[in-house]
MIPATOR-616308 format. One line per field, with one value per residue (C-alpha): residue in one letter; y, x, z. Coordinates in Angstrom, 3 decimals. Last residue first. Example, Ala and Ser with C-alpha at 12.3 -4.5 7.8 and 13.67 -1.06 7.14 Angstrom:
residues 2
r <- c(s, a) .
v <- c(-1.060, -4.500) .
u <- c(13.670, 12.300) .
w <- c(7.140, 7.800) .
This chain:
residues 387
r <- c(x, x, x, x, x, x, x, x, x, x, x, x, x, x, x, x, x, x, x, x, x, x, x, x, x, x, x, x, x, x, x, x, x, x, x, x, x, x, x, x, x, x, x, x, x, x, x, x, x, x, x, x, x, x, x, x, x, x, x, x, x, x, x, x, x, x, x, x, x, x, x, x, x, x, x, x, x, x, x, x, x, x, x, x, x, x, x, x, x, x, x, x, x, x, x, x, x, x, x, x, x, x, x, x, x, x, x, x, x, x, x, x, x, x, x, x, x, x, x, x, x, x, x, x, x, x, x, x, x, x, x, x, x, x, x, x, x, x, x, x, x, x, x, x, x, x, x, x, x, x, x, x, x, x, x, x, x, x, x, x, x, x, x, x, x, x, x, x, x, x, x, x, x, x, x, x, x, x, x, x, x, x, x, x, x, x, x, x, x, x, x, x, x, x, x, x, x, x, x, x, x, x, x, x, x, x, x, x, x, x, x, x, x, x, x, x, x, x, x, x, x, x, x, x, x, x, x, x, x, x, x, x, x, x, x, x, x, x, x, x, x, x, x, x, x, x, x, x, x, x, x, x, x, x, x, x, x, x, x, x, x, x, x, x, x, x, x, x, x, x, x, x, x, x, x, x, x, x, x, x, x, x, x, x, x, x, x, x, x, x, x, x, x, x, x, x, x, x, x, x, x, x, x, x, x, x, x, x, x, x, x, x, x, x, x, x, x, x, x, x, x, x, x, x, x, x, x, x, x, x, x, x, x, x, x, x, x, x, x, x, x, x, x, x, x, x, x, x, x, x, x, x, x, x, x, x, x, x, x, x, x, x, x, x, x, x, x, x, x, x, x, x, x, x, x, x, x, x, x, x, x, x, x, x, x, x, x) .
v <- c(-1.656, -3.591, -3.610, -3.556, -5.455, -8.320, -8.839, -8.874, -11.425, -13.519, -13.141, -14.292, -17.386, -17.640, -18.096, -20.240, -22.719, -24.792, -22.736, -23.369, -26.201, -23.410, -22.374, -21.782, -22.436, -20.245, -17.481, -17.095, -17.235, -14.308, -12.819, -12.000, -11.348, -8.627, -7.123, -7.237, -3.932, -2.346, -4.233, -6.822, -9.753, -9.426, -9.135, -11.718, -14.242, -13.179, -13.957, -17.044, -18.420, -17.571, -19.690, -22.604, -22.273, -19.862, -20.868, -19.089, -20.201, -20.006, -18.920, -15.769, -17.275, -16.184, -19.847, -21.273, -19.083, -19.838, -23.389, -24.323, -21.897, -20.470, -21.009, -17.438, -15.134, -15.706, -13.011, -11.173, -11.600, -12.288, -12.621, -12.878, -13.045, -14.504, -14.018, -11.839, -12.005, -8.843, -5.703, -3.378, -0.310, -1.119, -2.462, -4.782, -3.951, -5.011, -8.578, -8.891, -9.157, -8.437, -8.226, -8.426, -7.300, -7.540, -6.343, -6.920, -4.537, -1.554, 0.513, -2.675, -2.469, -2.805, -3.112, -3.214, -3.782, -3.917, -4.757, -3.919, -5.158, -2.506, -4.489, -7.341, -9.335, -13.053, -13.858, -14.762, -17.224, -17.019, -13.129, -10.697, -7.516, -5.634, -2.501, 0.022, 1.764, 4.156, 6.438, 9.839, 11.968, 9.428, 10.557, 7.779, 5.049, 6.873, 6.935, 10.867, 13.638, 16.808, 20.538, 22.727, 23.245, 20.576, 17.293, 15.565, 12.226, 10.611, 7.126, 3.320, 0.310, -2.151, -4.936, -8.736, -10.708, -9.604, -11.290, -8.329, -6.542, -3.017, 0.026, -2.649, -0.211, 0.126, 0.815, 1.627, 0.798, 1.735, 0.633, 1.938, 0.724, 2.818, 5.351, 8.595, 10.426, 13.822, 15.628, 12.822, 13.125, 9.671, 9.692, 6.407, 4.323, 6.511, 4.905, 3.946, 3.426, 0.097, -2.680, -0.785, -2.662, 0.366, 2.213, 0.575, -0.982, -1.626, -3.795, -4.243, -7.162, -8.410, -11.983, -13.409, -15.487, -16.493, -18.523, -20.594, -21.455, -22.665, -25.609, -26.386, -27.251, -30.751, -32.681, -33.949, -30.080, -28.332, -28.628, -26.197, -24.446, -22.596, -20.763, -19.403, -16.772, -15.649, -15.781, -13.066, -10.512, -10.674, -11.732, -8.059, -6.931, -5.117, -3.964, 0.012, 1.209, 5.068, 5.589, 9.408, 10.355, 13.419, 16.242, 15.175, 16.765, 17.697, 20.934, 22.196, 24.318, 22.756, 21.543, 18.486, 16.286, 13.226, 13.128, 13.773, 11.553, 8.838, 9.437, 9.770, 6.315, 4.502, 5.764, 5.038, 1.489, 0.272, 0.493, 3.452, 4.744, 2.009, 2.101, 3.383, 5.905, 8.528, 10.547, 12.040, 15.655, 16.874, 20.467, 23.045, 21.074, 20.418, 20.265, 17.809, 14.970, 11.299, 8.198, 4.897, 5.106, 7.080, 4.264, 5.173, 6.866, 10.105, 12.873, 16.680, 18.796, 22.790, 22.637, 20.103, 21.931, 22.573, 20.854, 18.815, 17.421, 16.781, 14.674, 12.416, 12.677, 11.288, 8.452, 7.434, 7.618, 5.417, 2.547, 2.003, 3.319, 6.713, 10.043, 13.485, 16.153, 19.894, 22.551, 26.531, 25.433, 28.451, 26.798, 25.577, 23.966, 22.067, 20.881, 19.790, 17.200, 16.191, 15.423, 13.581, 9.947, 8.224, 10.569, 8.180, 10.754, 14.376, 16.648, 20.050, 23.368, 25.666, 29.622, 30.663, 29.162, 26.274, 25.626, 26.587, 26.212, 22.544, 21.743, 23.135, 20.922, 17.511, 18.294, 18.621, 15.144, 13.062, 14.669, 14.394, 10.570, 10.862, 11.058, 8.201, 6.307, 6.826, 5.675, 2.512, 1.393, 2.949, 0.955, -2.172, -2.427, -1.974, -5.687, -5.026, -7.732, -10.427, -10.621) .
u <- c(-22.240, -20.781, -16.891, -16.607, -19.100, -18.250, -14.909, -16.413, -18.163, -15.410, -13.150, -15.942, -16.419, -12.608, -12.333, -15.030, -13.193, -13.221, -16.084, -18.686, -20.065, -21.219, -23.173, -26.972, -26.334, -22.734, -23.937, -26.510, -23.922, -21.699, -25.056, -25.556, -21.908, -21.953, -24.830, -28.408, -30.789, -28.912, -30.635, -27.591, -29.249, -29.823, -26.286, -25.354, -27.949, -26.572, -22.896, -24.349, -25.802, -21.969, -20.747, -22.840, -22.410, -24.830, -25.721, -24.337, -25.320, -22.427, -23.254, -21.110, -18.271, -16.954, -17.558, -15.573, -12.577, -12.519, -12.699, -9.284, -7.693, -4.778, -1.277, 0.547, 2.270, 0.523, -1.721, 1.548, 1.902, 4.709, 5.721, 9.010, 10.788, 13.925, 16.661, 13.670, 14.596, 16.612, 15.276, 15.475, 17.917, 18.608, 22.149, 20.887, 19.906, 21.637, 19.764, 16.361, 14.910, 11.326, 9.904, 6.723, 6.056, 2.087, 1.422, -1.838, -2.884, -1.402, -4.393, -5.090, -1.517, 0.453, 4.023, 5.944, 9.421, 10.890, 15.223, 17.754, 20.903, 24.070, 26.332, 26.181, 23.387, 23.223, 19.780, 18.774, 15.507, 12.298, 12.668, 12.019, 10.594, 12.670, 10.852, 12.703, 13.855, 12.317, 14.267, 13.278, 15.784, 17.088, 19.410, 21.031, 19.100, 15.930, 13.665, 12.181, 10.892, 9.132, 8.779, 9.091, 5.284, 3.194, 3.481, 5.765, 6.036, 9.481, 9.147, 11.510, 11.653, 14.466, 14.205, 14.945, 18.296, 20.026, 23.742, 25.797, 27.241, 27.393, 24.878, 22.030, 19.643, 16.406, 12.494, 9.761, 6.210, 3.089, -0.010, -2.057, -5.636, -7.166, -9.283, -9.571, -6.533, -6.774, -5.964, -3.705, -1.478, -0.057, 3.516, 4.285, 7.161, 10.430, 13.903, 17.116, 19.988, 21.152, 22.735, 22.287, 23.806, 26.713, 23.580, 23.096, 19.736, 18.048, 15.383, 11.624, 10.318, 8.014, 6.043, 5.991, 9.387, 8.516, 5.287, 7.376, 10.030, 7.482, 7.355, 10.770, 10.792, 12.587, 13.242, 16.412, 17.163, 16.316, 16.963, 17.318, 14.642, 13.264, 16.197, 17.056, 14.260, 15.779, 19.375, 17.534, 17.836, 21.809, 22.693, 21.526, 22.068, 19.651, 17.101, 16.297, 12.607, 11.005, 7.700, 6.369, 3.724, 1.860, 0.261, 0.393, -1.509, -4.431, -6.038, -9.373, -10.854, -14.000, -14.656, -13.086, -15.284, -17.123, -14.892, -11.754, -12.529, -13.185, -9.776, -7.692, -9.107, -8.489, -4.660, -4.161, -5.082, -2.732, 0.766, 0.595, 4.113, 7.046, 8.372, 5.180, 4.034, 1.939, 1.133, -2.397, -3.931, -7.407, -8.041, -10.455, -13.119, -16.994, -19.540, -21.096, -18.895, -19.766, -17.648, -17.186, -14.553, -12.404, -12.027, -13.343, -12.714, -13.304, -11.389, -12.671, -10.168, -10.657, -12.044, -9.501, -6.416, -4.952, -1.638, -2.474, -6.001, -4.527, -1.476, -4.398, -6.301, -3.564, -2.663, -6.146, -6.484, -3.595, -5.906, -6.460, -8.998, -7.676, -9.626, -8.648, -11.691, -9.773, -11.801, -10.489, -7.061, -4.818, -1.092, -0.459, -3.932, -3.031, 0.479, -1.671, -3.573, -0.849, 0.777, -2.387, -1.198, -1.996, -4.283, -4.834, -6.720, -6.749, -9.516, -8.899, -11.350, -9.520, -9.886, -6.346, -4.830, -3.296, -0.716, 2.799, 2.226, 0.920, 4.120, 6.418, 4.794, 4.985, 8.651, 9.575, 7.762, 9.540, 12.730, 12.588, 12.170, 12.085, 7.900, 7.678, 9.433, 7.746, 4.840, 5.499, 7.640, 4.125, 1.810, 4.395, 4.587, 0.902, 0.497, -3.921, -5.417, -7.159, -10.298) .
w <- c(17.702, 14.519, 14.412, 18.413, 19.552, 16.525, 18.520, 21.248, 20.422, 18.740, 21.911, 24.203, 22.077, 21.749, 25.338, 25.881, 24.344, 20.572, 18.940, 17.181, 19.515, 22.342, 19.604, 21.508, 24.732, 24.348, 22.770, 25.749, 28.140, 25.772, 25.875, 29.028, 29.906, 27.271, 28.971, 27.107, 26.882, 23.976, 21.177, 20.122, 19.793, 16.276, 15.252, 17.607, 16.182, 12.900, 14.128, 15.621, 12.240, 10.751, 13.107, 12.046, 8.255, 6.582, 3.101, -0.262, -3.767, -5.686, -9.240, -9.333, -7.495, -4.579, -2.677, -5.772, -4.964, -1.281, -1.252, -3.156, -1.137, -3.666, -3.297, -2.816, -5.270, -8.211, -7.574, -7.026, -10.941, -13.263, -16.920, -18.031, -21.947, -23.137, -25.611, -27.341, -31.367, -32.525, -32.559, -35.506, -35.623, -39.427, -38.560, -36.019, -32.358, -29.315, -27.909, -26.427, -23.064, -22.238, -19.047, -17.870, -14.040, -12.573, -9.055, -6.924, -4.069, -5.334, -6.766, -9.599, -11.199, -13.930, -14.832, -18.477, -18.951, -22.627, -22.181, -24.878, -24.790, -25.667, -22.706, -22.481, -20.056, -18.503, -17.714, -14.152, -13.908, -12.395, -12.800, -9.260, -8.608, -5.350, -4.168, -2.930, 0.904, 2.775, 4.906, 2.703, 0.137, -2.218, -4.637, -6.694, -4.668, -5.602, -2.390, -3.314, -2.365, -4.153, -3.554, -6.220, -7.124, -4.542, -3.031, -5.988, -4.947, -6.784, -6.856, -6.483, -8.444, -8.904, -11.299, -11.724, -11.023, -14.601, -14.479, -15.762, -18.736, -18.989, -19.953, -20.955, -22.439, -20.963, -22.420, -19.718, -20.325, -17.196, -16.567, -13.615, -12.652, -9.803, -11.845, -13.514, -12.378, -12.827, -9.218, -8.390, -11.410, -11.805, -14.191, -15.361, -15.790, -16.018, -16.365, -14.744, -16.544, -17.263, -15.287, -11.851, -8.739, -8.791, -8.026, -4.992, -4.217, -0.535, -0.943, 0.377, -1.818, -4.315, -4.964, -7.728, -7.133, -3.929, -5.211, -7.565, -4.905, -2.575, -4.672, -4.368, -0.365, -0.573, 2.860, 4.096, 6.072, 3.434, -0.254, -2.538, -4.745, -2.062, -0.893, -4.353, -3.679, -0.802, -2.319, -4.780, -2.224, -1.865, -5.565, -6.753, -10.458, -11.688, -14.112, -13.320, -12.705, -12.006, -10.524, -10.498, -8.312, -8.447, -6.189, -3.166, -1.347, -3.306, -4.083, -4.876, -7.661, -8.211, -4.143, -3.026, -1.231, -3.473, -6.501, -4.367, -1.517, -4.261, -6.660, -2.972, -1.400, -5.258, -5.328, -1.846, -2.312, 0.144, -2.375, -4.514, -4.465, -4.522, -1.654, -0.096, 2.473, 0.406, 3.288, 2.467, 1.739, 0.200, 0.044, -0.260, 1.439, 0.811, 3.519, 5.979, 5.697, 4.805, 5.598, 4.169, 2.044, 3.774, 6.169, 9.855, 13.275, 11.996, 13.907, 13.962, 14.149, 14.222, 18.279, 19.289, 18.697, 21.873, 22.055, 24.640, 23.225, 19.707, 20.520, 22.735, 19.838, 17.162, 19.827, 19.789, 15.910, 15.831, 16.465, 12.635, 10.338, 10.391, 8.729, 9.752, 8.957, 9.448, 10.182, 9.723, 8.171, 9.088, 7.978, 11.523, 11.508, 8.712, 9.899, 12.556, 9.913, 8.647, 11.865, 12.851, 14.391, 11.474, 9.284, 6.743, 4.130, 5.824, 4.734, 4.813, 5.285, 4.164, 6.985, 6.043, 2.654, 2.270, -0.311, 0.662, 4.391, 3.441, 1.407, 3.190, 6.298, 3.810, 2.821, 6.812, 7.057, 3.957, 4.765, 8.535, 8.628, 12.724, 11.889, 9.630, 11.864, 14.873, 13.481, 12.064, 15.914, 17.529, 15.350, 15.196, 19.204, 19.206, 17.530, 16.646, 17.112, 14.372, 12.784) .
């Protein structure tokens, strides 16, 4: 449980509205497909543009859903432009919240470099199953990821980092955890060793589940040092109106997504490369990448010159408590702080101030926690996610 920085809200926010190509796409959009008297339900809401655009287009009720502080901001906008009686703001994850009819449409800002990072493929396949009337729409309507292998010295330095030494002492085994991890890049298409090509198309309206797997096939168009690959989409929000963060043609601000190799391979030109990703809903990425030489005289591939595999999971040294504590035979017991968050929980009846029991909190687990300070922090903490 940590606070919120409201310098990064507002500095996240204001960016996605100046970037006029990803907003002024998402209005067309929502004039082109609602309909007077739709009921709407915005996914991520942020600070309700969406959700306005709505109401512009004739939306009768629109629910906008934000788990995250902007909701104030998104009320405040709201309240002065006079739009409070057809919004109805739920202070919640999609997830977890319940509406009292069905709606005609379903729309969320895909906000990703790469498309489906923060589960928004897994919050738009539940809201659609449990809200959207037969018929429905959904804004977006697809996603398309694209990849190109490439040639990039500048954010693969950062990986290099790890493996050199620092300052007398030797950081190499960071260097294994950097190099499954991915990265916000900027790509020139001069950086491009082949050309790009298509992963997987995600149609929002069909998609069965969160897991994505995707194959792309490139030919080595010159030769190069390969650094990893470059990945980008095109989100289709409805019939003729798309956008895009290709480096050939991008339309938004965002930038790509950087994958990494452990090592750099030395292309020519006519080399074939297999790349396959895969996904849980964006949390957890998985790159393999194959690299063989030009084909023979029968068209067959030659032997891989090398092959990659690499996973976000592997992207950070595991706890060595945690896992075993989730395991399926674990046999949980409260530790001390967790006997004052149930004390807490049952405390809270509405007849005791928070000065009350922040005292009594403190008799009881005063040793839980290193100053009174973080005892009042942690119950108020607990206030506001559970009364």
């Amino acid at each position: 449980m940590h606070s919120i920085n409201h310098t990064d809200l507002f500095h996240f926010h204001a960016f996605l509205l100046a970037d006029r190509g990803r907003t002024e796409s998402y209005q067309k959009a929502i004039a082109q497909t609602g309909r007077p008297g739709d009921v709407v339900l915005d996914v991520g809401t942020g600070t309700g543009i969406l959700a306005f655009f709505s109401c512009q287009a004739g939306a009768r009720k629109v629910y906008a859903v934000e788990a995250s502080p902007a909701i104030e901001l998104a009320q405040q906008v709201c309240d002065r432009n006079g739009l409070r009686d057809r919004v109805v703001f739920l202070h919640d994850l999609s997830f977890d919240i319940s509406l009292p009819e069905q709606v005609d449409a379903i729309i969320t800002d895909i906000g990703a470099d790469f498309g489906l990072e923060g589960g928004v493929l897994g919050s738009m396949i539940d809201a659609r199953i449990r809200f959207l009337r037969k018929g429905g729409s959904i804004i977006p309507h697809s996603l398309q990821l694209f990849i190109a292998p490439v040639e990039v010295a500048d954010p693969y330095h950062r990986i290099d980092l790890w493996k050199r030494d620092l300052y007398g002492l030797d950081f190499s085994p960071i260097r294994s955890f950097a190099v499954n991890n991915y990265y916000a890049a900027r790509f020139d298409p001069q950086s491009f060793l082949s050309d790009p090509a298509p992963l997987v198309r995600i149609p929002l309206a069909e998609a069965a589940g969160n897991y994505v797997r995707g194959n792309a096939s490139c030919i080595a168009t010159r030769a190069g040092v390969l650094h990893g690959i470059a990945g980008w989409a095109v989100t289709e929000l409805a019939p003729g109106i798309s956008f895009s963060n290709s480096p050939i043609n991008s339309t938004i601000q965002w930038q790509q997504r950087f994958f990494p190799l452990e090592t750099t391979v030395l292309l020519r030109q006519g080399d074939c490369l297999g790349v396959t990703f895969s996904t849980n809903d964006g949390e957890q990425w998985r790159w393999q990448v194959k690299v063989s030489g030009q084909p023979d005289a029968k068209k067959s591939l030659t032997e891989p010159k090398r092959q990659f595999e690499h996973s976000s999971f592997q992207g950070f040294p595991l706890s060595k408590v945690r896992p075993s504590r989730q395991a399926s035979s674990h046999k949980p017991k409260l530790s001390p702080k967790g006997e004052a968050l149930l004390f807490l929980l049952g405390a809270f009846n509405g007849e005791r101030t928070i000065e009350e029991l922040e005292t009594e909190l403190l008799r009881r687990y005063g040793d839980c926690f290193p100053s009174r300070t973080a005892a009042l922090q942690f119950l108020r903490e607990i206030v506001t996610l559970s009364a």
